[in-house]
C-alpha positions in Angstrom: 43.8 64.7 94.5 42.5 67.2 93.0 39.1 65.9 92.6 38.9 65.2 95.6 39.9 69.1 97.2 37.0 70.0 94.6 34.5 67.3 95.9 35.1 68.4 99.8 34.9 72.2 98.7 31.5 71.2 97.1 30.4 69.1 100.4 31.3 72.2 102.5 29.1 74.3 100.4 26.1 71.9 100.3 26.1 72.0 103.7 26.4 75.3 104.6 23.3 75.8 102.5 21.0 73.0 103.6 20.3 75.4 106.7 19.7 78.2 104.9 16.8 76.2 103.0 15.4 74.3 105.7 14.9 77.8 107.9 11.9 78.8 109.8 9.0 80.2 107.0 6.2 81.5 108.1 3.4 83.2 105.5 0.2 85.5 106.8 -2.8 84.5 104.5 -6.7 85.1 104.1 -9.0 82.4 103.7 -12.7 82.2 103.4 -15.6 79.6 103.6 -18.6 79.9 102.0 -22.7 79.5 103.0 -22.5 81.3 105.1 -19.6 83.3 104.6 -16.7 83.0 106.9 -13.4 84.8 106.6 -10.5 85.0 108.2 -6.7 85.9 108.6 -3.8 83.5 109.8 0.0 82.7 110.2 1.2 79.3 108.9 4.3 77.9 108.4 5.7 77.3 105.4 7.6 73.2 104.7 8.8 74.1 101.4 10.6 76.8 99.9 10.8 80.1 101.1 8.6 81.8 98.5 5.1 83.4 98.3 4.7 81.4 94.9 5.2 77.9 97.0 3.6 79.3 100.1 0.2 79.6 98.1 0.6 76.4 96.3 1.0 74.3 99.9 -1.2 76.6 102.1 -4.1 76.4 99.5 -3.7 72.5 99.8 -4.3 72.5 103.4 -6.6 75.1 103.9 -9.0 72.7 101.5 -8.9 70.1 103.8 -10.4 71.7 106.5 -13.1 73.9 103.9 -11.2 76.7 103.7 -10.6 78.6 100.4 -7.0 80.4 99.8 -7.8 84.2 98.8 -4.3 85.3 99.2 -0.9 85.2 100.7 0.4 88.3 102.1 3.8 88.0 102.7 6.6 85.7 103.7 8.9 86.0 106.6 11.2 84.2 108.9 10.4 83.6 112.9 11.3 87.5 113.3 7.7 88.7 113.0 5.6 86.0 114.3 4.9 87.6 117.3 3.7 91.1 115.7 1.0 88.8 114.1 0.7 86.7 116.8 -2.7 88.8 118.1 -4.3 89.7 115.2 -4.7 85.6 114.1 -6.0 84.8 116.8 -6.9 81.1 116.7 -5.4 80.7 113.3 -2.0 81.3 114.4 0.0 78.3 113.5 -3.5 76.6 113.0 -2.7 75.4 109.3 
């Protein structure tokens, strides 16, 4: 019984948190292409954790496969201030 109580207390938990992980991330980034030179600034969101550590790691991926270099993620955030940075992407809001 008692194993039990402590298996549903850790089931409760778990599932509490799984929200809390699978929020809305977003990240603001600049990327560049090269010959000639091309830069710009965008919002993406972020699949995996919440972190500007991770956010580089997947956003450099996809920014690649369009031609696109990474040169820096500038912050993290949740759906809160999308639409602050909404204008100054432009056409690479949400784009990546």
């Amino acid at each position: 019984m008692k194993h039990a109580l402590l298996f549903l207390t850790l089931a409760a938990c778990l599932a509490t948190a799984l929200p809390v992980a699978a929020a809305d991330c977003f990240a603001d980034y600049k990327a560049k292409q090269d010959d000639p030179l091309r830069l710009h600034y965008g919002v993406a969101q972020v699949r995996g954790e919440c972190t500007a550590t991770a956010a580089r790691a997947e956003l450099a991926a996809r920014l690649a496969a369009a031609g696109w270099t990474l040169l820096n993620v500038l912050s993290v955030f949740g759906p809160e201030g999308l639409e602050e940075r909404k204008a100054d992407a432009g056409p690479y809001y949400l784009r990546y």
